[in-house]
FIBARO-697718 format. One record per residue (C-alpha): residue number from 1; residue in three letters; x, y, z. Coordinates in steps of 0.02 Angstrom, whole numbers. Each point is the difference from the previous one (the first is absolute). Layout:
NUM,Ala,X,Y,Z
...
This chain:
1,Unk,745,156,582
2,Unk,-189,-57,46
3,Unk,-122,76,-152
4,Unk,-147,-14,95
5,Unk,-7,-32,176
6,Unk,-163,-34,89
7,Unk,-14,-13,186
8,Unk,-177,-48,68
9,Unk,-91,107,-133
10,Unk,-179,15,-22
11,Unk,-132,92,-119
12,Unk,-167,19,-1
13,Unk,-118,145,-113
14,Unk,-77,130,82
15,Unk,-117,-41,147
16,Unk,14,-185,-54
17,Unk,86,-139,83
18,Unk,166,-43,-42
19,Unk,38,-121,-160
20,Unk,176,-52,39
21,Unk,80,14,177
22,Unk,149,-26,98
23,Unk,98,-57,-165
24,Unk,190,-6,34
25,Unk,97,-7,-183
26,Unk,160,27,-57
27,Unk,61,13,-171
28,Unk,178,-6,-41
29,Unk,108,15,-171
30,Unk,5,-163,-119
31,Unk,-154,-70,100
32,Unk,-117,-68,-117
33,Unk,-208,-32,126
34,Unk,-180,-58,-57
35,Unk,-144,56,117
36,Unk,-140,-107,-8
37,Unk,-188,15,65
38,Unk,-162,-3,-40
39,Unk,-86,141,-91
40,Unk,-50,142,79
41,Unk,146,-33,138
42,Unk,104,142,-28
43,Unk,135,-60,-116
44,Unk,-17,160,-120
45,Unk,-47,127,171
46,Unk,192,-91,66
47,Unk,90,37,-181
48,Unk,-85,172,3
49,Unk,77,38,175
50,Unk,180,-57,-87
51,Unk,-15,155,-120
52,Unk,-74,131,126
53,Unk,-151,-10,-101
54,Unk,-95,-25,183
55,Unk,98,25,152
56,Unk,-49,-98,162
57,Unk,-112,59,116
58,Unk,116,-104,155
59,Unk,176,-79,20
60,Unk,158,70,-70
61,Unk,64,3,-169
62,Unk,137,55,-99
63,Unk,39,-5,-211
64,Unk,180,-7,-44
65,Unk,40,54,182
66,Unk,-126,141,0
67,Unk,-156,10,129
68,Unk,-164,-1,-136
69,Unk,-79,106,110
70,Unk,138,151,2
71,Unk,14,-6,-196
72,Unk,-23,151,-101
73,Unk,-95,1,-172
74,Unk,162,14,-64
75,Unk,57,-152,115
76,Unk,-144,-96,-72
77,Unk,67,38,-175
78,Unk,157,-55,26
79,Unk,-69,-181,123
80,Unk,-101,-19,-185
81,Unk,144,15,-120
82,Unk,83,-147,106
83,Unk,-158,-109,-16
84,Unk,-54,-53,-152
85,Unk,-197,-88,15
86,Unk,-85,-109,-129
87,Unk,-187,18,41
88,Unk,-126,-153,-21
89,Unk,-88,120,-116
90,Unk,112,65,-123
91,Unk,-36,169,-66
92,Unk,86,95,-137
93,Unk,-37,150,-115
94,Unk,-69,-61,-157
95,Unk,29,153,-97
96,Unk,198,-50,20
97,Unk,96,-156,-60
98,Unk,73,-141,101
99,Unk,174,96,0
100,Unk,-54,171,60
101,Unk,-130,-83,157
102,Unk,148,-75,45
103,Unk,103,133,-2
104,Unk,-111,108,94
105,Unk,76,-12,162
106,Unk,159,100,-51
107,Unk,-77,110,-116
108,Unk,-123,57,178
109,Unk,163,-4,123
110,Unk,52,128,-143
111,Unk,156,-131,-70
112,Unk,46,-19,-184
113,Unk,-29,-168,-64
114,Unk,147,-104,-63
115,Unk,-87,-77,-131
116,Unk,161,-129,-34
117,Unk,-72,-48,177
118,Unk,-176,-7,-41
119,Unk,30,-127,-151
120,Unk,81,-99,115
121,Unk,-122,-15,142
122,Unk,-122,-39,-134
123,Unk,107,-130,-63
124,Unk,13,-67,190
125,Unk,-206,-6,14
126,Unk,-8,-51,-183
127,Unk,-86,127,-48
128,Unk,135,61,-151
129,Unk,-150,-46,-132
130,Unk,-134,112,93
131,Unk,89,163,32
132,Unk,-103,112,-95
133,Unk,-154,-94,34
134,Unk,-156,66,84
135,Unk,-28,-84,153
136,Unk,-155,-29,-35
137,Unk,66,-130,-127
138,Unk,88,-92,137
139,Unk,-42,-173,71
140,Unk,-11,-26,189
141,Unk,165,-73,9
142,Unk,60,142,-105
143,Unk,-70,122,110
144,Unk,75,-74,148
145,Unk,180,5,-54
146,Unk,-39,181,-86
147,Unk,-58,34,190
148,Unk,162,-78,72
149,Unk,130,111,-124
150,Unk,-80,139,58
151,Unk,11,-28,176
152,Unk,194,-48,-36
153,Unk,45,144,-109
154,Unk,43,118,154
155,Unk,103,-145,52
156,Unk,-73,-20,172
157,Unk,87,-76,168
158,Unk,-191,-89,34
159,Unk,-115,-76,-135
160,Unk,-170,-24,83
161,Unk,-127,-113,-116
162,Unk,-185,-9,53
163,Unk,-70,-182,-79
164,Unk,90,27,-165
165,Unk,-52,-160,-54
166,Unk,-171,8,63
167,Unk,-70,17,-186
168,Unk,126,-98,-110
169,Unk,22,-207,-32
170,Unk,109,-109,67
171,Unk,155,35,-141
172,Unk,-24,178,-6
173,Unk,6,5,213
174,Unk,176,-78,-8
175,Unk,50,97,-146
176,Unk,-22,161,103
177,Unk,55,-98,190
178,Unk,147,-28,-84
179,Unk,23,188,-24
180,Unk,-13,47,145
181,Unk,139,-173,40
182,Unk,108,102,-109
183,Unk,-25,180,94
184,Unk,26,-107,169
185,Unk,146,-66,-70
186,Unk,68,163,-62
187,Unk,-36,40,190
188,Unk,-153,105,12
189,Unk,-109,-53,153
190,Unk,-184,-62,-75
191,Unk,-139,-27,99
192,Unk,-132,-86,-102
193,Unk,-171,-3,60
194,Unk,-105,-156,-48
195,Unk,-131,-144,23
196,Unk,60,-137,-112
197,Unk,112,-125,100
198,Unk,57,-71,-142
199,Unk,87,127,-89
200,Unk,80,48,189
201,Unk,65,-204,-4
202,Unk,67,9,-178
203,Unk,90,194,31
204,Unk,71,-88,183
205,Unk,80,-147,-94
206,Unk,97,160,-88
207,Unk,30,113,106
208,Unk,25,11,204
209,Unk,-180,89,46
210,Unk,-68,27,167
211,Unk,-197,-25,-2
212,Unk,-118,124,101
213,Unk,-196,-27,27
214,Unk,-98,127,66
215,Unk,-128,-79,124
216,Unk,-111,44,113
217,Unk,59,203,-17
218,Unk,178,-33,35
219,Unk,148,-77,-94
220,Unk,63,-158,20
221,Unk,153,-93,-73
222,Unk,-87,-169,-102
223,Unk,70,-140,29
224,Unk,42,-178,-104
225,Unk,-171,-33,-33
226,Unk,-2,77,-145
């Protein structure tokens, strides 16, 4: 079954022209992608369009065999609860420790937390230590994996990151690529958008990963320069 399927889609805002066009993309289960590009080319406006959070303004496209376009707000919900995103800019409630931000996603979709469960997804980010932190308190790295269990907890067919690693150092990047290895591994799809070639080289020596650059508006699959 195709997760997302993209067939010559474009967007553009309102009365602007159009940021990304005639992009043809198809995500399937286990398949583990990096889209590259500059800033300001549209990587976040293409992972947005992944969770219905924009929906294109040409082409065709369909989530988990549904047509965007046609979904309901319920439709939406349920598209969301199947994608779990880890945004560049990590935001939590800092009223609430580590454990309950993370939990947050069932306790909104209304589902009792298994909290055997929670101690162990902790344990899997190695966060155990910082459960009833303040987030606050947390480092970047800390934040980012904190940002990752959360997206996870729903246990989601897609995991969509948006430059994870844009704000961390070199050991605390793999730490958390290797994360998202595991998840790939486990076979959820991933679909990590990034600018640092590096960390795409050492992640392809690990795992099979096709690499996308968005260029000139449209997407394009890289090739063995990198």
């Amino acid at each position: 079954m195709r997760l997302i399927e993209m067939r010559d889609v474009g967007f553009g805002y309102h009365g602007g022209a159009e940021l990304l066009s005639n992009m043809t993309l198809t995500l399937q289960p286990g398949m583990f992608h990096f889209l590259t590009g500059p800033s300001g080319s549209g990587k976040t406006t293409l992972l947005r369009l992944c969770y219905a959070d924009l929906l294109p303004t040409s082409g065709q496209m369909t989530a988990f065999g549904d047509d965007v376009r046609q979904l309901t707000r319920d439709g939406i919900s349920d598209l969301r609860r199947r994608v779990g995103v880890v945004h560049q800019d990590t935001q939590f409630l800092d009223h609430l420790p580590v454990a309950e931000n993370v939990a947050l996603p069932l306790s909104v979709s209304g589902q009792a937390v298994d909290m055997a469960a929670l101690r162990d997804l902790l344990g899997w980010v190695g966060l155990s230590q910082h459960a009833r932190a303040m987030p606050p308190s947390l480092s970047g790295g800390e934040r980012q994996r904190a940002a990752l269990a959360r997206a996870v907890i729903l246990s989601p067919d897609l995991v969509l990151a948006d430059e994870p690693t844009g704000n961390l150092d070199w050991d605390m990047s793999v730490r958390l690529m290797q994360l998202l290895i595991e998840l790939n591994k486990s076979g959820k799809t991933v679909l990590v958008a990034t600018h640092d070639l590096n960390l795409i080289r050492a992640t392809k020596a690990q795992v099979a990963a096709r690499v996308l650059r968005i260029a000139n508006a449209t997407l394009q699959l890289a090739g063995a320069d990198l």
